[in-house]
Each structure stands twice: as structure tokens, then as C-alpha cells.
N, C-alpha and C positions, 0 to 999 in steps of 0.2 A: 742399752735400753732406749737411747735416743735414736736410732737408728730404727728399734722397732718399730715407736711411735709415728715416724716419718712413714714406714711401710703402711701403720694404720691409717695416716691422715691420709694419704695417698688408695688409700681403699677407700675410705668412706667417699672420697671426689670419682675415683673411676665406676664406682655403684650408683653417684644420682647419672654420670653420663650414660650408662645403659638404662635407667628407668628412662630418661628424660628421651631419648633415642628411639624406650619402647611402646611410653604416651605420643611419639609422636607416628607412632606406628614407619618408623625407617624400616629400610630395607633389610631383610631375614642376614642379607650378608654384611651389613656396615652391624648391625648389631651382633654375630657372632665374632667381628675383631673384637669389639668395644671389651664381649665378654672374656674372651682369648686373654686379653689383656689383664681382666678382672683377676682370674681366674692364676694367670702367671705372679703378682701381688700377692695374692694370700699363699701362694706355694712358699713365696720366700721369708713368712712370718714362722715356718716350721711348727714341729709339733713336739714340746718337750726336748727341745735339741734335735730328734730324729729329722734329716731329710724329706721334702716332700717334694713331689714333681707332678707335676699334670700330663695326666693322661690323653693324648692328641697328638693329632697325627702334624706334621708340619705343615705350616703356613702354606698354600698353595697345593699340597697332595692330598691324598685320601685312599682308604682301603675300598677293595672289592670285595663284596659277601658274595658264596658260588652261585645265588642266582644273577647278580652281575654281571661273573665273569663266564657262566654259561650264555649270556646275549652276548658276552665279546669276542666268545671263544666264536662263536656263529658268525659274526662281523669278517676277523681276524680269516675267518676259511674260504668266505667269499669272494675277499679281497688275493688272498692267496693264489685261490682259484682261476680268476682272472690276469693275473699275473704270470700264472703258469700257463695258460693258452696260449699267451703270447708270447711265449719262449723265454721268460725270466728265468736266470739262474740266480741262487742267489748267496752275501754273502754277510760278516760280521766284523766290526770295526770296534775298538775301546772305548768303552764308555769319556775315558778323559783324553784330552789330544795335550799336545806341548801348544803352549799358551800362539805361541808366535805363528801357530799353524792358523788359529780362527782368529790373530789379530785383525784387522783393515778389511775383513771380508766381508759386514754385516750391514758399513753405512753407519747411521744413524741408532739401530739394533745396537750395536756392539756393547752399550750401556749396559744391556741384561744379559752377559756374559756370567757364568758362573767361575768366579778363579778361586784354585783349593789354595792351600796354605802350603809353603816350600817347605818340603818334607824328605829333601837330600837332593838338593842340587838340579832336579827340573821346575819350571816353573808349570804350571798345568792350571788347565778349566776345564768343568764340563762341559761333553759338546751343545754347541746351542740346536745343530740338524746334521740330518745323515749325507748332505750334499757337500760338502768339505771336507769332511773325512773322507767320505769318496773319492772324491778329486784329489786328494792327497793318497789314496790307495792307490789310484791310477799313476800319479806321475811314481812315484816311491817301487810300483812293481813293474814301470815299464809297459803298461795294456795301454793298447790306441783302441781295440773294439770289446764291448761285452754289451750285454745287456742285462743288468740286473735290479732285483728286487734288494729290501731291505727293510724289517719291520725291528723294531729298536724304540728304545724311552732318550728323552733329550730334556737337556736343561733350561731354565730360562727365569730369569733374576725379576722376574716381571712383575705386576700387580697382577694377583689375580683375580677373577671375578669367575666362582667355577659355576655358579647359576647357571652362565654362558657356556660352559665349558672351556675356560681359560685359567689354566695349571699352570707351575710353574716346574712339576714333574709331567713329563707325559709322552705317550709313543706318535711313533710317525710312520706311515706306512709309505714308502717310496718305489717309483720303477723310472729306472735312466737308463737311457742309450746313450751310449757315447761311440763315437767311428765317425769315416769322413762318411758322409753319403749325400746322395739329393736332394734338393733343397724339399724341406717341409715334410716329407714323406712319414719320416720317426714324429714329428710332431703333431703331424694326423693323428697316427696312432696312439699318443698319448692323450687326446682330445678325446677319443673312441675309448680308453680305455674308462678312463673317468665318467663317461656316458654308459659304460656298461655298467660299471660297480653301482652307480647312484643308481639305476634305475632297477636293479637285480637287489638291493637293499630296498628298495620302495619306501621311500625315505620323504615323500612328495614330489611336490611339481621344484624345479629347481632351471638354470641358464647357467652356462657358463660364458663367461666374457674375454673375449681376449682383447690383445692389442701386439706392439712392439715396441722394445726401445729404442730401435733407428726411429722410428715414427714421432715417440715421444722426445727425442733429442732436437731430431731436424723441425720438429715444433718450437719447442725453445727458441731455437735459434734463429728461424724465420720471425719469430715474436717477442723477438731481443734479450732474450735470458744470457747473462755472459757465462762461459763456459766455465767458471767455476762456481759456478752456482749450482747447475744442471743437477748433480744426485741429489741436494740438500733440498730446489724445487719439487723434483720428482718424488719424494718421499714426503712433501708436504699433499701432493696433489692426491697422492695415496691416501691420504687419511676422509677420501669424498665418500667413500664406504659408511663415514661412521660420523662427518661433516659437511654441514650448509657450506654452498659454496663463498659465502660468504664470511663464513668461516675462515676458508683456506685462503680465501685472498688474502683478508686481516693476516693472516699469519705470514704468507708469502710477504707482503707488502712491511707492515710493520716490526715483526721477527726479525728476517731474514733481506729487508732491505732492499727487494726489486719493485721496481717504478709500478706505476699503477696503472699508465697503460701498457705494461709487457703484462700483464697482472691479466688486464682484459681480454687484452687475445687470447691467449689460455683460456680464459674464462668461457669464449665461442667455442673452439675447438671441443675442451673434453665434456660440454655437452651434448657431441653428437655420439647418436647409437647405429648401427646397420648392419647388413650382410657385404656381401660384393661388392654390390652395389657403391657404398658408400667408400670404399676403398676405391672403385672407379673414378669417383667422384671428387675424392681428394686429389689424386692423381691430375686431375686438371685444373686443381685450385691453383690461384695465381702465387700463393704466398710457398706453400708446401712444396709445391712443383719446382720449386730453387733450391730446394735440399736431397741432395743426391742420397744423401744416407736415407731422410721419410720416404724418398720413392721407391727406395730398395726394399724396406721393410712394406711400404703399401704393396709394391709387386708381389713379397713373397707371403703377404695376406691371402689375396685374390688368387691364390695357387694352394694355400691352407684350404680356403674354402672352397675349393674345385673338388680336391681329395675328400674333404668333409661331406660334399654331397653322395661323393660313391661311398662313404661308408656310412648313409642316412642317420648321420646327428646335426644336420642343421638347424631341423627343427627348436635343438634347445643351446646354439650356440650365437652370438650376438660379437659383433666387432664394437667396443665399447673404448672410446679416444681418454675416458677418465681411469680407465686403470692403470694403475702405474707398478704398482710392487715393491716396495722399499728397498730393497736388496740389493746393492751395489756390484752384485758379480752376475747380472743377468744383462745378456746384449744382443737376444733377437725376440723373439714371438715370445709372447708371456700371457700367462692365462690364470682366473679364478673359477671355480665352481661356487654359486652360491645358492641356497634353498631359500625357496618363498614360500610364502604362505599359501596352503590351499584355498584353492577356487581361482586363483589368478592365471590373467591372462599369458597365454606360451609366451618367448623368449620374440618369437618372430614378431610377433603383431605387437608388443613391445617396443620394438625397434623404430615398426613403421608408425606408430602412434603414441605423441609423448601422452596424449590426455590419459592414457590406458594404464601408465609408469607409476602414477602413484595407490592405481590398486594394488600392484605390487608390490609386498615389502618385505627388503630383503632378511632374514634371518640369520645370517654369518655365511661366513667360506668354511666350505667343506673340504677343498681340494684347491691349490694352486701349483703352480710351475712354472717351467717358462725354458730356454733356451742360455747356456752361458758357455761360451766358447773358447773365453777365457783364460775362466777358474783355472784347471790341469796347468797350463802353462805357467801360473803365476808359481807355482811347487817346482816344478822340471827344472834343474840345473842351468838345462840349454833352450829353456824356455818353448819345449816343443808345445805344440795346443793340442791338444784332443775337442773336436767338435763334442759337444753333449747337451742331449734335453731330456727336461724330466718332470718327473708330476709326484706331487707328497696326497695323500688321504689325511685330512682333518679328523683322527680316528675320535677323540676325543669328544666333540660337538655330534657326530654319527651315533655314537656308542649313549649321549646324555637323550637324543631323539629315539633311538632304540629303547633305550630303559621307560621314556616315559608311554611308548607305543604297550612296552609290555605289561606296565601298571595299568592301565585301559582296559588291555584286553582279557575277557574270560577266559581265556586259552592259557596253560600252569604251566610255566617256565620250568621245565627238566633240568635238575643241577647233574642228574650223573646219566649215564649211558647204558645203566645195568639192563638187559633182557628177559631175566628171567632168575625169580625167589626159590630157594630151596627149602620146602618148607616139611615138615613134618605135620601128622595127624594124631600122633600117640607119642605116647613117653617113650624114651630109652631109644631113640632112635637119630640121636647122635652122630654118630659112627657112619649111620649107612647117609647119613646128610652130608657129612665132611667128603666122604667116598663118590659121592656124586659130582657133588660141587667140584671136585679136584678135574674129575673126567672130563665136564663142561672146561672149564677156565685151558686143561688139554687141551680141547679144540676148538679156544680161539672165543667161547661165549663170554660173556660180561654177565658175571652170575655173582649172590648175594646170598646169604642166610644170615641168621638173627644169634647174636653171641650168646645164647641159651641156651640151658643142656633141653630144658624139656618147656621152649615156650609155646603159648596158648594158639591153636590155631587163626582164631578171628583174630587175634594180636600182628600176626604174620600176615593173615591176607589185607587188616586195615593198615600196615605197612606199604602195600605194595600201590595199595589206592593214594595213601599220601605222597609217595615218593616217584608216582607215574608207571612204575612197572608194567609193563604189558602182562603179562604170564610169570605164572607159579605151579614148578614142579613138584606134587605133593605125594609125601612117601608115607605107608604106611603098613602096616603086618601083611595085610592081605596081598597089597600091589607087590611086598615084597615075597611074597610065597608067588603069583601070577607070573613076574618077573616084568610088571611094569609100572608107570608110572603116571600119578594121573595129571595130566595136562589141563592147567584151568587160566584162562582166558580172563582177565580181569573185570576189564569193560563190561563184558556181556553174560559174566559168571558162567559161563557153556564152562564143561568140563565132557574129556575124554581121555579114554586110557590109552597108551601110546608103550608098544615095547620097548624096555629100554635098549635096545638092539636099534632101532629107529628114533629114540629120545634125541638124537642130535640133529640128525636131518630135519624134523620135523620143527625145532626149534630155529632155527635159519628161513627155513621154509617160509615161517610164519613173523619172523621180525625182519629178513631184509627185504622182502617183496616190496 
């Protein structure tokens, strides 16, 4: 009884935190933990002894209803699509890896690792991304070249915030090359691809930003950062995305214990934006220009964006000295996609004008990647390396900007693919419905009738109008003495009689055009 009372008194305090939460008009998401919370409390006062449990999906996930997962399934083929033109093949990896495979790979990440419970002598986590377990398929089967895709769900022990589209279940859409080849060339192409997909998603105006981390190192170190410091820096400087620079200094500075004029230099640097240009330009800066490793990565910029111009994406690509990437296994050209808001100015003039920088504002990353040469060899016995770069889709941030384009729009989101209603006109005709439908589905149609022996015509045809159907095959004594069938056209109500001899053609004819 004492126990219960505690349950209550601890109810009545988490009920004024969600009123007081919801007088103060908080945010939709701090107040459905508060009530998550509420709601897991009265579950454990039970009901007469019986068990109770709340119904909810876990913290950080969520279901898809079919008009959802009809905009994903749309996304998901686009994305495909363009992967396949580029000659992706593609493949499938365990959901769980052996813990020691995604130990020390993540940085600073590695905290939001998910590790299962020892369940017979492996130790396991879910994967946090498909670029490790890759790199562990490669060293493990021996492949120096492939090109592959990979669309898969991954874990992450994170906070979430899914307003944003930030899960703690969720997919990843990947394309990596891995082989030895010349310098930059795959990396173009992975530039191009992420330029294709955003813009074939029409998703807004959007920039992607690269850089490198020779660039970012031999920054450092021209600007006195001691070399053990270098990833724990570099994953502070990454957070300018989402932090005043001011910010990041305070944290470089006081956190993590680097001087305050190494602090400043930084501080010049990753505020510069450009094309070529500014990779020129660093190239003959006095300080940069001492670091063999920045000038290798400046070189193989200014040869990124050579190739960038013959495949006309420069317009929305910007060399940007503050991105950095948190991720500890990436060690050349590294890149984001991120969307802006409509009506702002392109990526280019961007660049060349800071005053123009703050009508843009950025909306998240859609897309990153980057170069890691590495990874593969850190798995390989004999430490061989496999060159490899590769680009992830932010399916999840696409997929919550999709959803809300399609709430917008007048246009009725199709959950199924059916072409065409098998409908009857009179009773007792059953039989000759099921007989149809078989022939269709025969050959390949995506066809539908109503689990009714004898239902109402207008019932069937205001079926077809709610559920998008194009056409409706309608059988009836007569058409069945004639030997046809009348073909009726939703939209526009037209109806004609079509032999059933011709019934199939005609229906192809008239839906895949």
C-alpha cells in the first residue's frame, strides 16, 4: 500500500509538471516526454491486480500510416534510381555487429552506441551506420573495388528531437566506392549524385559544403592545436552548424583546455566560404602554406572543383573551412548537403558575400559524406587499406519535408497502385467478378473488387473516387450476353464498351501511357 501511495504522490507532482509546461505553452515535444512519463506512472498503479502497459511506440521511433509510407516508398525509388545509374550494386549487412567491430570508430559519437545484453558469449550493439559494417564486409570478404548502395535502419542512443527529424531508429541511404583510383574523380561523382537526388526530390533551394581533413589538420597545427587534441577540436568546430562561434570557442577554450590564441586562429579560418578560388588563395597563405598535409588536401580541392564544373554542380557547391564532420574515420574531402529556406540566395553568391549569409538559414543536413581511407584497414589482419568515399541521404529529415509538402498540397496521396475496380451492376454476379479479376491479376494488372456478394453500384464507383482508382470494369447481364465489358473512366465518368477479347490491352493502354 505504501508503495502505491508513493506511485500517487508521484502522479499528482508529474500532472502539475505537464499543466505548468502546458500554461507555459512548451514545446509540443518537451511536453509529450513530460506526459510519456505521466502516462508510464499510472500504468504502474495497475487495475485490480491486472497488468497495465501504455500503448506507445518507443522513445525516439514511430509508425508509418500507408499514406506515409507511400511518400517514402516514392523517396526510397528515387534515391534507388539514381544509384542505379550510376552503376550501384547493392548489398545487406546484420542489423547487430560484434561490439569491438564499432568500438573507437565514432569519436566522440561512440556514447550513442546501442549495446544488447550478453545473450551467449558475444558481446553485440546495434549498428550506429552502414559505413563500418561495410568496411568490415570488405576487409572480412577480401573486395579491394565495388561500388555499392545500401538502404538499411540504424541505431542511435541519442536525444531525440523528431519535430527535426532526429530518431533514435531510423534508415540511411548510402552509395560508396571503394578501389584504388585518381585522385577525386569518385568524389565528384558522389558530389553529383547528392546534386541529382535533391534536386529530382525538389525538396528547395539547398548548398552543399565541403572541405577536407588534411585541410582541417594542417590548420590546427599551423594554429598550434597539439596533436592530441586534433579529433576532440575537430568535433567541437563541427557543432558551428548548430553554434555561435562563440560558443565553440568557450568550449574549445574552456572544456577541452586549448589557449585562446590557438582558439583565434581557428576562429579566421573556419570563417571563410568559396569556390577555387579560395583554395587558391589559401594555397599561398603564409601560415597554411607550411603544412604539407593542408596543401595536399587544398590541391586536391581545386581538382574536386575542376571535375565539379564539367559536371555543372557548382552552382550549389561552396568550399566551406568550418565544416568539420565529427567522425573520426574520415581522412580526405568531406562533405554536407544542407537545405535552406526558400527565396535565398544560391550557394555561389553566398560565398562571395558574407552580408547575403544571414538571409540564409540553414534547415539541417540532408546528406553527408566524405573520404576514409583508413576504415578497411583498421579490420584487415595485414592491414591492407582500401581507398573509399561515400555519401549517406538524410532519408529521414527528406521523408518529414516530403510529408509536410504533401499535407499542403491538393493533390491525394495514393496509398495503393490498384488500376483498375471490378465492379458489378446487378446481383448474382459474383462469379463472373472473381473470373475477371483472376484474368486481370493473369496479366500482370493491379486489380480490386469489393468483398461483397451483391454490393451497390455507387458504393463501388465512390470507392474508386476515394481510393484514387483510375477506371472501373463493370459487368453486367447485358455486357455479359454482348461478351464485353464496360470500361468507365473515373475522372471524367466517359464510359465505353471494350470486348473482353481487348479488355487487357486496353487497360495498359490507358494506365501506363
Amino acid at each position: 500500500m505504501e508503495d502505491k501511495a508513493q506511485i500517487q504522490e508521484a502522479i499528482k507532482i508529474q500532472g502539475e509538471v505537464v499543466r505548468k509546461l502546458k500554461s507555459e505553452k512548451a514545446s509540443k515535444e518537451q511536453i509529450d516526454e513530460e506526459v510519456a512519463k505521466l502516462l508510464e506512472l499510472k500504468a504502474q498503479l495497475g487495475d485490480d491486480g491486472k497488468t497495465q502497459f501504455v500503448l506507445k511506440t518507443p522513445k525516439g521511433t514511430r509508425d508509418y500510416n500507408p499514406k506515409q509510407m507511400a511518400i517514402r516508398e516514392k523517396v526510397f525509388n528515387t534515391i534507388i534510381r539514381c544509384f542505379k545509374r550510376h552503376g550501384a550494386e547493392t548489398i545487406d549487412t546484420p542489423v547487430f555487429e560484434l561490439k569491438e567491430t564499432l568500438t573507437g570508430k565514432y569519436g566522440e559519437d561512440s556514447k550513442l552506441i546501442y549495446d544488447l545484453k550478453d545473450q551467449g558469449g558475444e558481446l553485440l550493439s546495434l549498428r550506429y551506420d552502414l559505413t563500418v559494417p561495410f568496411a568490415r564486409y570488405l576487409a572480412m570478404n577480401k573486395i579491394t573495388n565495388i561500388k555499392r548502395y545500401h538502404i538499411a535502419k540504424v541505431y542511435r542512443r541519442d536525444n531525440p528531437a523528431m519535430t527535426r527529424g532526429r530518431y533514435r531508429e531510423f534508415y540511411q541511404c548510402d552509395f560508396d566506392i571503394a578501389g584504388q583510383y585518381d585522385a577525386m574523380i569518385p568524389d565528384a561523382e558522389c558530389l553529383k549524385i547528392v546534386h541529382e537526388i535533391l534536386n529530382e526530390l525538389d525538396l528547395g533551394d539547398f548548398r552543399i559544403k565541403v572541405n577536407d581533413r588534411r585541410i582541417l589538420d594542417g590548420m590546427f597545427a599551423v594554429c598550434g592545436v597539439p596533436d592530441d587534441k586534433f579529433r576532440t577540436i575537430c568535433s567541437t568546430v563541427d557543432k558551428l552548424d548548430k553554434m555561435s562561434w562563440e560558443d565553440v570557442k568557450k568550449e574549445m577554450v574552456n572544456e577541452k583546455g586549448l589557449s585562446e590564441e590557438a582558439a583565434d586562429q581557428i576562429g579566421e579560418y573556419v570563417s571563410m566560404q568559396g569556390g577555387m578560388d579560395l583554395a587558391e588563395r589559401l594555397l599561398q597563405d603564409h601560415k597554411m602554406s607550411q603544412s604539407k598535409q593542408a596543401c595536399a588536401g587544398l590541391s586536391d580541392i581545386k581538382l574536386l572543383f575542376k571535375y565539379l564544373q564539367l559536371f555543372h554542380v557548382t552552382d550549389k557547391v561552396v568550399f566551406d573551412l568550418s565544416l568539420a564532420r565529427g567522425l573520426d574515420y574520415y581522412t580526405g574531402v568531406i562533405y554536407e548537403a544542407v537545405l535552406t529556406q526558400a527565396g535565398t540566395v544560391s550557394a555561389a553568391n553566398e560565398a562571395q558575400n558574407d552580408t547575403n549569409a544571414e538571409e540564409s538559414v540553414s534547415v539541417g543536413s540532408v546528406a553527408g559524406g566524405g573520404r576514409y581511407d583508413g576504415l578497411v584497414g583498421m579490420f584487415d589482419p595485414k592491414g591492407r587499406r582500401v581507398p573509399c568515399v561515400g555519401v549517406s541521404i538524410g532519408i529521414e529529415r527528406i521523408f518529414s519535408i516530403m510529408e509536410q509538402k504533401a499535407e499542403a498540397s491538393p493533390e491525394k496521396v495514393r496509398t495503393t497502385e490498384v488500376q483498375i475496380m471490378v465492379a458489378s451492376a446487378q446481383k448474382n454476379l459474383l462469379e463472373e467478378r472473381l473470373q475477371l479479376i483472376s484474368e486481370l491479376w493473369n496479366a500482370g494488372i493491379k486489380a480490386e473488387l469489393m468483398y461483397k456478394k451483391n454490393p451497390k453500384l455507387l458504393s463501388q464507383l465512390q470507392y474508386c473516387e476515394e481510393a484514387g482508382i483510375p477506371l472501373v470494369a463493370i459487368l453486367g447481364e447485358q455486357e455479359l450476353k454482348d461478351g464485353v465489358v464496360k470500361l468507365r473512366v473515373v475522372a471524367t465518368r466517359e464510359e465505353v464498351d471494350i470486348s473482353r477479347a481487348d479488355l487487357i490491352s486496353e487497360i495498359k493502354r490507358r494506365t501506363e501511357a
